[in-house]
Biopython code that builds the backbone (N, CA, C, O; Angstrom):
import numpy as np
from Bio.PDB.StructureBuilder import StructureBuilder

atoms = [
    (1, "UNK", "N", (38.319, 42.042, -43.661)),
    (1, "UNK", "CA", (39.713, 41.692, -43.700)),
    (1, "UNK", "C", (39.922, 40.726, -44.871)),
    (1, "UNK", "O", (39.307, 39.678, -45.071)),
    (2, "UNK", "N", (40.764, 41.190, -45.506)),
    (2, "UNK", "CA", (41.024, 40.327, -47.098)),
    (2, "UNK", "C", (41.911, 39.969, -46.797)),
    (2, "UNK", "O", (42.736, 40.539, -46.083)),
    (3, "UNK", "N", (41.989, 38.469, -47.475)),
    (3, "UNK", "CA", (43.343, 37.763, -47.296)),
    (3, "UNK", "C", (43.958, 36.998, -48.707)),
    (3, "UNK", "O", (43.881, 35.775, -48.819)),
    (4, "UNK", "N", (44.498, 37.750, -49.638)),
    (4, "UNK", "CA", (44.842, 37.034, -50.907)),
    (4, "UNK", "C", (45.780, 35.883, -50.550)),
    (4, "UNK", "O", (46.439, 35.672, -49.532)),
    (5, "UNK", "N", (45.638, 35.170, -51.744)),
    (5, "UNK", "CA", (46.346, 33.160, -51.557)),
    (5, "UNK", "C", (46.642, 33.630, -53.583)),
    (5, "UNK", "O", (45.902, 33.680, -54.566)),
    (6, "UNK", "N", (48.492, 33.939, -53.263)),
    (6, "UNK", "CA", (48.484, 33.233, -54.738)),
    (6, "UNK", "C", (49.966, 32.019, -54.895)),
    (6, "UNK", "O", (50.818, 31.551, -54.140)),
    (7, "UNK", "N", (49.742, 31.960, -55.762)),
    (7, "UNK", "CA", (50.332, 30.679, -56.331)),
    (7, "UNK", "C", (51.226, 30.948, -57.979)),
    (7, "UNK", "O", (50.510, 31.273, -58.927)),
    (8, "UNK", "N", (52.221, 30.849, -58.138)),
    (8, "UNK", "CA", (52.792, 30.654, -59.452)),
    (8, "UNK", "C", (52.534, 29.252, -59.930)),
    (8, "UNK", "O", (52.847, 28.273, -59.254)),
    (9, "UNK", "N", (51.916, 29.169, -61.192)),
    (9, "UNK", "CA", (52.130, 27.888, -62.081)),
    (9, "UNK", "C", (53.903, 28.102, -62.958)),
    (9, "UNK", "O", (54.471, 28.906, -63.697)),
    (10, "UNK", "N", (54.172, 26.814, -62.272)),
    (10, "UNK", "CA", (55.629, 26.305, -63.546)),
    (10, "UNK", "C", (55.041, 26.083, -64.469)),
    (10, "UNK", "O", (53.822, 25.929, -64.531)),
    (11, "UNK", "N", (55.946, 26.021, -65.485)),
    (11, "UNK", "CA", (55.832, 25.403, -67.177)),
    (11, "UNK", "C", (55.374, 24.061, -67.298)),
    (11, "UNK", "O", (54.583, 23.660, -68.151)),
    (12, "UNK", "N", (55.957, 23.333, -66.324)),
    (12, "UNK", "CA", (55.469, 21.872, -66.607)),
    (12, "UNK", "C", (54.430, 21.382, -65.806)),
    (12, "UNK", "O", (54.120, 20.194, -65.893)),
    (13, "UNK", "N", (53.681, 22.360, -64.813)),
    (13, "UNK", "CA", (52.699, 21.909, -63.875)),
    (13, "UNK", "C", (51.327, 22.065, -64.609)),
    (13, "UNK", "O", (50.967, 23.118, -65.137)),
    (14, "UNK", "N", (50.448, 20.673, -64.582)),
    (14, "UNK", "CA", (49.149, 20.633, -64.756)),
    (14, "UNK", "C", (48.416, 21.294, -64.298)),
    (14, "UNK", "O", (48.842, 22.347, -63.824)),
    (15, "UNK", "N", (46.740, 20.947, -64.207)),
    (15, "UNK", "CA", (45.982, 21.869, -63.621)),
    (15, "UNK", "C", (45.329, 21.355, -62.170)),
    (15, "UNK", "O", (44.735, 21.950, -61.270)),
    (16, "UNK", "N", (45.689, 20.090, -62.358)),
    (16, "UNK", "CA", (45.386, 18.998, -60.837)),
    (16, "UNK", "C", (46.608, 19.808, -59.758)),
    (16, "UNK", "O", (46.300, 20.075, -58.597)),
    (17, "UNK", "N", (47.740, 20.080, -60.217)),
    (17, "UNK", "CA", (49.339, 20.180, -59.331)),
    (17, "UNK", "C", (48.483, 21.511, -59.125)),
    (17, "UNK", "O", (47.900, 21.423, -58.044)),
    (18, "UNK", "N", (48.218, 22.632, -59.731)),
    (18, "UNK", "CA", (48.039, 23.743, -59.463)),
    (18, "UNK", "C", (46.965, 24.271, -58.545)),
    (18, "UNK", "O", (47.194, 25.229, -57.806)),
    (19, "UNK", "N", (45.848, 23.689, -58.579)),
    (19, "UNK", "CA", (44.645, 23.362, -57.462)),
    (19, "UNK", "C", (44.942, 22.500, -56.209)),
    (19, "UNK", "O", (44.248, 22.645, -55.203)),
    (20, "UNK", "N", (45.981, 21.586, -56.247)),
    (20, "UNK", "CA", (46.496, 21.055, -54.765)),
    (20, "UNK", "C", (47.061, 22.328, -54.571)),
    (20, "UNK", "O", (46.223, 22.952, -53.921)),
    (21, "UNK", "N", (48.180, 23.155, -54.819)),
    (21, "UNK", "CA", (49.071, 24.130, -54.418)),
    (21, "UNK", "C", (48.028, 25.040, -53.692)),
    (21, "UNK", "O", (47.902, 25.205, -52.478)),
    (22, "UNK", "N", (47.348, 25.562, -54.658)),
    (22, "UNK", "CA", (46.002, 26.541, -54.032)),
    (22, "UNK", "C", (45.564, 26.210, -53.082)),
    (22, "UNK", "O", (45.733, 26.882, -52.064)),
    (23, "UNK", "N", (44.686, 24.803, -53.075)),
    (23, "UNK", "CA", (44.257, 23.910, -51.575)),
    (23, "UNK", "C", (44.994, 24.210, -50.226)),
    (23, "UNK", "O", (44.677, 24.696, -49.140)),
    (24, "UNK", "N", (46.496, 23.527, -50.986)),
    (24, "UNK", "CA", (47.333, 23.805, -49.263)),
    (24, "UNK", "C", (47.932, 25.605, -48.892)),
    (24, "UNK", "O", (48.537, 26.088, -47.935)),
    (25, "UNK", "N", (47.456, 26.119, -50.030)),
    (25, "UNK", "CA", (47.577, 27.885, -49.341)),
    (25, "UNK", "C", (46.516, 28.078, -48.680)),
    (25, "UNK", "O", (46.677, 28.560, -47.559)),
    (26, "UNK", "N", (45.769, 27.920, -48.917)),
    (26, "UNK", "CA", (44.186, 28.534, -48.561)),
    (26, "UNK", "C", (44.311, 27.892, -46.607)),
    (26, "UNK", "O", (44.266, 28.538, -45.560)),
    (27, "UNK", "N", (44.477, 26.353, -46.875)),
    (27, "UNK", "CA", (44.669, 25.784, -45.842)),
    (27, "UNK", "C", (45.171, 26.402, -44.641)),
    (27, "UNK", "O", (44.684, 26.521, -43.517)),
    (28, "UNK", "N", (46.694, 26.910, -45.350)),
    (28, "UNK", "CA", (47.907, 27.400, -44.338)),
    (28, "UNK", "C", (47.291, 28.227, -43.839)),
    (28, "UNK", "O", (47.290, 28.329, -42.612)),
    (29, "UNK", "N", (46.414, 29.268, -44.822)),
    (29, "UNK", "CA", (46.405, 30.657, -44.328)),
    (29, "UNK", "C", (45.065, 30.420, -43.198)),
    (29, "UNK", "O", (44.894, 31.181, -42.245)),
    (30, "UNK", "N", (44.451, 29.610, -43.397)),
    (30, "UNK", "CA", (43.517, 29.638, -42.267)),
    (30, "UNK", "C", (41.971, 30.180, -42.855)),
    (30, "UNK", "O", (40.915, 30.307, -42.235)),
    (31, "UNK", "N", (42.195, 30.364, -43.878)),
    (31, "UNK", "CA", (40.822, 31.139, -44.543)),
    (31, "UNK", "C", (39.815, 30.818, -44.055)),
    (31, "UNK", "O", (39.129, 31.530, -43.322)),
    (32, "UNK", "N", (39.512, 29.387, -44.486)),
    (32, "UNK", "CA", (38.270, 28.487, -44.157)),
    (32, "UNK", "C", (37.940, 28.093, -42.532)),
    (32, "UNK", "O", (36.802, 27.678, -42.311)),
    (33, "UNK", "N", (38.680, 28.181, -41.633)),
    (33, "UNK", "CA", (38.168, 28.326, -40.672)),
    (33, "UNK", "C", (37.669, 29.785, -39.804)),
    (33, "UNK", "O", (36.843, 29.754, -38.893)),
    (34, "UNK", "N", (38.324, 30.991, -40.274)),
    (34, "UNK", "CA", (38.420, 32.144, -40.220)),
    (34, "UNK", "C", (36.519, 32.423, -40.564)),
    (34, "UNK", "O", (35.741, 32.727, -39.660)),
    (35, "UNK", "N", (36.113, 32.243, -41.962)),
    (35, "UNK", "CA", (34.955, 32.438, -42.110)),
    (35, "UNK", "C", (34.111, 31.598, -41.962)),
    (35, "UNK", "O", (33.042, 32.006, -42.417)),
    (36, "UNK", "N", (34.030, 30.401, -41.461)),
    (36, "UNK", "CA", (32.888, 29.371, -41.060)),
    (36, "UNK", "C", (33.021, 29.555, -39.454)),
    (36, "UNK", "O", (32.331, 28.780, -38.792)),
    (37, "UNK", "N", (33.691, 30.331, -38.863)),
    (37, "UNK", "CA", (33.647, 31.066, -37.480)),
    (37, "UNK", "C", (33.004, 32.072, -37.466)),
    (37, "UNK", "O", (32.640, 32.409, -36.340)),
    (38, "UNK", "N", (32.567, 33.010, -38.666)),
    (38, "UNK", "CA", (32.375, 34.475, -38.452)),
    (38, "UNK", "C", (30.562, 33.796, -39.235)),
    (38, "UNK", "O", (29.634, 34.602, -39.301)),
    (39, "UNK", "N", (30.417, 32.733, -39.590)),
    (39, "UNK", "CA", (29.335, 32.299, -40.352)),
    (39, "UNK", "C", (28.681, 31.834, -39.294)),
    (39, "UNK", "O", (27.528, 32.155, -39.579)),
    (40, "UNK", "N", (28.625, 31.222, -38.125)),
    (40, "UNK", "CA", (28.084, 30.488, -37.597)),
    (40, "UNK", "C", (28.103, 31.428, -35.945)),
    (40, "UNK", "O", (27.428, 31.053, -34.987)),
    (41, "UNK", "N", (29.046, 32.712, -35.910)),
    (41, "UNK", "CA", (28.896, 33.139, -34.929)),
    (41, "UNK", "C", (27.507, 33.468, -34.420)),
    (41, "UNK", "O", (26.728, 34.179, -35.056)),
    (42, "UNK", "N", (27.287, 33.031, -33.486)),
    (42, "UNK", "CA", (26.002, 34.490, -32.731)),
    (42, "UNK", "C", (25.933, 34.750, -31.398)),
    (42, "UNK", "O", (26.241, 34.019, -30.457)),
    (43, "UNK", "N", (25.453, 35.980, -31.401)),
    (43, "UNK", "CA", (25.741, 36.921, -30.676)),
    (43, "UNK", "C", (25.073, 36.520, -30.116)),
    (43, "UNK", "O", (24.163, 35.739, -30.391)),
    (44, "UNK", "N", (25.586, 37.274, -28.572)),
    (44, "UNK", "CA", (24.954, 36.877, -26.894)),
    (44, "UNK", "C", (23.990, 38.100, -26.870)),
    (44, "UNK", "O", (24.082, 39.132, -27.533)),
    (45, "UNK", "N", (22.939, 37.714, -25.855)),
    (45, "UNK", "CA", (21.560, 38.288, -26.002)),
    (45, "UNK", "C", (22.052, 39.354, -24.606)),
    (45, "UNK", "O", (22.688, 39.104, -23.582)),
    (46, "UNK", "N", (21.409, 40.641, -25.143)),
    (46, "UNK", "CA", (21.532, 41.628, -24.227)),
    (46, "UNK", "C", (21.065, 41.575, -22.733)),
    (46, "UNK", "O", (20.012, 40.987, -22.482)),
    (47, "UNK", "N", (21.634, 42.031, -21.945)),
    (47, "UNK", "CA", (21.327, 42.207, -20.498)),
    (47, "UNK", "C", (19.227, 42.493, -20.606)),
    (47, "UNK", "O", (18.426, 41.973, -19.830)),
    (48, "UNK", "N", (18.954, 43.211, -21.505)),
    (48, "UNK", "CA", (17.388, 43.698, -21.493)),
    (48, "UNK", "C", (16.969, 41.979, -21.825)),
    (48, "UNK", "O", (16.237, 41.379, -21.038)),
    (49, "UNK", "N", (17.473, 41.368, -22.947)),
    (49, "UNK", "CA", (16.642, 40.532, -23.442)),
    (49, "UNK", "C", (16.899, 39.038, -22.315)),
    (49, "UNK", "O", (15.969, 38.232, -22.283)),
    (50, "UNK", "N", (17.850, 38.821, -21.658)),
    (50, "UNK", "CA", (18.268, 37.705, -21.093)),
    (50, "UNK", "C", (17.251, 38.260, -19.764)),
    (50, "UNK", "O", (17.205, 37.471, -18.821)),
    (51, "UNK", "N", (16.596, 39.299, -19.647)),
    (51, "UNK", "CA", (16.223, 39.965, -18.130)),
    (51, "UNK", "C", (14.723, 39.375, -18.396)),
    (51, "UNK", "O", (14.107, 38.855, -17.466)),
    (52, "UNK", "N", (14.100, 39.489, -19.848)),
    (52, "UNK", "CA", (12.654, 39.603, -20.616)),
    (52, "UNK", "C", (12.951, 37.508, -20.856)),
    (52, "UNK", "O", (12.015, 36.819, -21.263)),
    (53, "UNK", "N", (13.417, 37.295, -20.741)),
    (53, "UNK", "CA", (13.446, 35.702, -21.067)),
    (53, "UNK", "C", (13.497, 35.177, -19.252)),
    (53, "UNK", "O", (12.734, 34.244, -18.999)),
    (54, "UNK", "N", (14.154, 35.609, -18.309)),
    (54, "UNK", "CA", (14.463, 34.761, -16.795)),
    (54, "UNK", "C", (12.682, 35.027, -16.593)),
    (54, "UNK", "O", (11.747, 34.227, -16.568)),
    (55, "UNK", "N", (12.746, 36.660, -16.457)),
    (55, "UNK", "CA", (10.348, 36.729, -16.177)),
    (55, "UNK", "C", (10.286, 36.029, -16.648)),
    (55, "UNK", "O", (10.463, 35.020, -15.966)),
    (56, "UNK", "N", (9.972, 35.718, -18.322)),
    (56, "UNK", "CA", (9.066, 34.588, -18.554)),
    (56, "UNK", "C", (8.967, 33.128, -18.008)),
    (56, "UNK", "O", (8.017, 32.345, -18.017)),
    (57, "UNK", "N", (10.479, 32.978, -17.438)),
    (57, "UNK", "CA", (10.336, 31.645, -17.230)),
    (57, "UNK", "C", (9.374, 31.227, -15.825)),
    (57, "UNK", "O", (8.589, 30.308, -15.591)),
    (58, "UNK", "N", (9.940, 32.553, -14.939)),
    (58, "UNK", "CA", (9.453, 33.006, -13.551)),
    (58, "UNK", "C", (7.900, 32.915, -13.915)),
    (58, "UNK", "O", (7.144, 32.394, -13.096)),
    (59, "UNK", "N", (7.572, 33.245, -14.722)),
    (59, "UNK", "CA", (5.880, 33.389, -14.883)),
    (59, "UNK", "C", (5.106, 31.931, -15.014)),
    (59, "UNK", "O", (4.127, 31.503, -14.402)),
    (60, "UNK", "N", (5.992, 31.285, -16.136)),
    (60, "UNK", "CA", (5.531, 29.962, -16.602)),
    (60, "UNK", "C", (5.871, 29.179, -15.225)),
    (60, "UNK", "O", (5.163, 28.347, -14.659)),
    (61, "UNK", "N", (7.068, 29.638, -14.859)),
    (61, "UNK", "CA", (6.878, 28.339, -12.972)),
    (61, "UNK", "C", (5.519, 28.757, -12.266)),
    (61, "UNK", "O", (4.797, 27.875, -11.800)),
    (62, "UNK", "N", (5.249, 29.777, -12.204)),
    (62, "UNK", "CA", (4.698, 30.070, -11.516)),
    (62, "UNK", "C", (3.005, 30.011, -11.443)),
    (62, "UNK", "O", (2.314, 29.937, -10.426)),
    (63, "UNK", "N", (2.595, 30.066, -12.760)),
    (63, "UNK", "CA", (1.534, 29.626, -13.308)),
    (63, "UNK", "C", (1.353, 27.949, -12.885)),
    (63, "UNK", "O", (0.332, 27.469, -12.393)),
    (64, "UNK", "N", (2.332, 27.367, -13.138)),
    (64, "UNK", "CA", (2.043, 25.857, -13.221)),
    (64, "UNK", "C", (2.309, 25.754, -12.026)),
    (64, "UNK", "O", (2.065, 24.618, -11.621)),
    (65, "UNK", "N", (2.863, 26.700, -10.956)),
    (65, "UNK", "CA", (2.558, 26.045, -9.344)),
    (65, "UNK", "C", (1.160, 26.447, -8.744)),
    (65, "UNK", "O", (0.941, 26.251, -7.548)),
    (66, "UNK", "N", (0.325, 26.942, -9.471)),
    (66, "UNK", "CA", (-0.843, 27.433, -9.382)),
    (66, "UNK", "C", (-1.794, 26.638, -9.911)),
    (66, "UNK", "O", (-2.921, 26.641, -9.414)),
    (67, "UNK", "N", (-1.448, 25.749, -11.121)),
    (67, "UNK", "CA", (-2.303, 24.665, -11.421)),
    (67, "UNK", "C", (-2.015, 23.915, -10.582)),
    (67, "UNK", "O", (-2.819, 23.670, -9.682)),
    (68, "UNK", "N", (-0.700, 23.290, -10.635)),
    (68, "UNK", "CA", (-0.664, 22.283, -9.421)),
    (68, "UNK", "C", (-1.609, 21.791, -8.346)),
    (68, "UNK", "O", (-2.247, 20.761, -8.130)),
    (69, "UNK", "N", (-1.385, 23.240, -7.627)),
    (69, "UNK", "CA", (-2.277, 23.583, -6.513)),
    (69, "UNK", "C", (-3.568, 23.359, -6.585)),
    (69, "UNK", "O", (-3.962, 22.554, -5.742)),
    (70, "UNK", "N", (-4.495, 23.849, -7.401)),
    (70, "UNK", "CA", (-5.862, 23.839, -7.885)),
    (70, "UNK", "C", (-6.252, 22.785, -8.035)),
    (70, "UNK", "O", (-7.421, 22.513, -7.763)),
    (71, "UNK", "N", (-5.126, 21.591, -8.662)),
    (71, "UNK", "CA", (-5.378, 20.172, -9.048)),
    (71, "UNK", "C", (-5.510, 19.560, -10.595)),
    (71, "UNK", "O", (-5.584, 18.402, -11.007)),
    (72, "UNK", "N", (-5.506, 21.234, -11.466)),
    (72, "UNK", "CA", (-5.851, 20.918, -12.831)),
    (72, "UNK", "C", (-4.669, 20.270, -13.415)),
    (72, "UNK", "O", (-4.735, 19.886, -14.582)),
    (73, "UNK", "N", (-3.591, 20.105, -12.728)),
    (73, "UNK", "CA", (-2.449, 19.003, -13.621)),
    (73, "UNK", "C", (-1.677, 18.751, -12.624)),
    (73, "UNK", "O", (-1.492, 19.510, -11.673)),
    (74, "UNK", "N", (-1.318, 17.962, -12.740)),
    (74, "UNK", "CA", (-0.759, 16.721, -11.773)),
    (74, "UNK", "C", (1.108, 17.073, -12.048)),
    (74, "UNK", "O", (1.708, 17.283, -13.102)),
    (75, "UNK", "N", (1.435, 17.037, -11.118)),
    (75, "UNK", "CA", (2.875, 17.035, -10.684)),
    (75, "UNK", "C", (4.179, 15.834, -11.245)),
    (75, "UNK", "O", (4.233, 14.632, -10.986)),
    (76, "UNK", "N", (4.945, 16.502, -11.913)),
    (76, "UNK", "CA", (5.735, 15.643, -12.258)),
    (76, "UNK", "C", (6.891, 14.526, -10.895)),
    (76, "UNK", "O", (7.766, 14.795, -10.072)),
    (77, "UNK", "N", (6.479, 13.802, -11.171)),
    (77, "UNK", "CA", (7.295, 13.137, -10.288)),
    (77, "UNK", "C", (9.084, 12.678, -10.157)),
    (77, "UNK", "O", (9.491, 12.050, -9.180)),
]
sb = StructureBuilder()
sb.init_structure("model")
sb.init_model(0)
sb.init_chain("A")
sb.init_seg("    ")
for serial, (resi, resn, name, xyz) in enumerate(atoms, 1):
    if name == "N":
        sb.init_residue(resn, " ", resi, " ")
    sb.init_atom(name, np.array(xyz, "f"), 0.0, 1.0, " ", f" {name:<3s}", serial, name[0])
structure = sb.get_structure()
């Protein structure tokens, strides 16, 4: 999705007046938040992969309630 920002320079406008003008278009239009949203998005992890991450965790409890038990590491209090 393209979003052009223009601006006419007057006759008597510098190049400082003409780069604020630009600034507060760009602003209005929302540009810069538009793509530092689409930059920083990420995506939610699939039903398979969120399923392959809960086991592992299930495994790692489960392992360490097994040391526990045995005595080879001591219980957080």
């Amino acid at each position: 999705m393209a979003t052009n920002v223009q601006i006419e320079r007057g006759a008597t406008e510098n190049n400082a007046v003409v780069i604020r003008k630009f600034t507060k278009k760009v602003q209005e239009a929302g540009i810069l938040n538009r793509v530092r949203g689409i930059r920083y998005h990420e995506r939610s992890a699939s039903k398979y992969v969120q399923k392959k991450k809960a086991l592992k965790v299930l495994g790692r409890r489960k392992e360490m309630e097994l040391q526990i038990k045995l005595g080879k590491v001591r219980a957080r209090a």
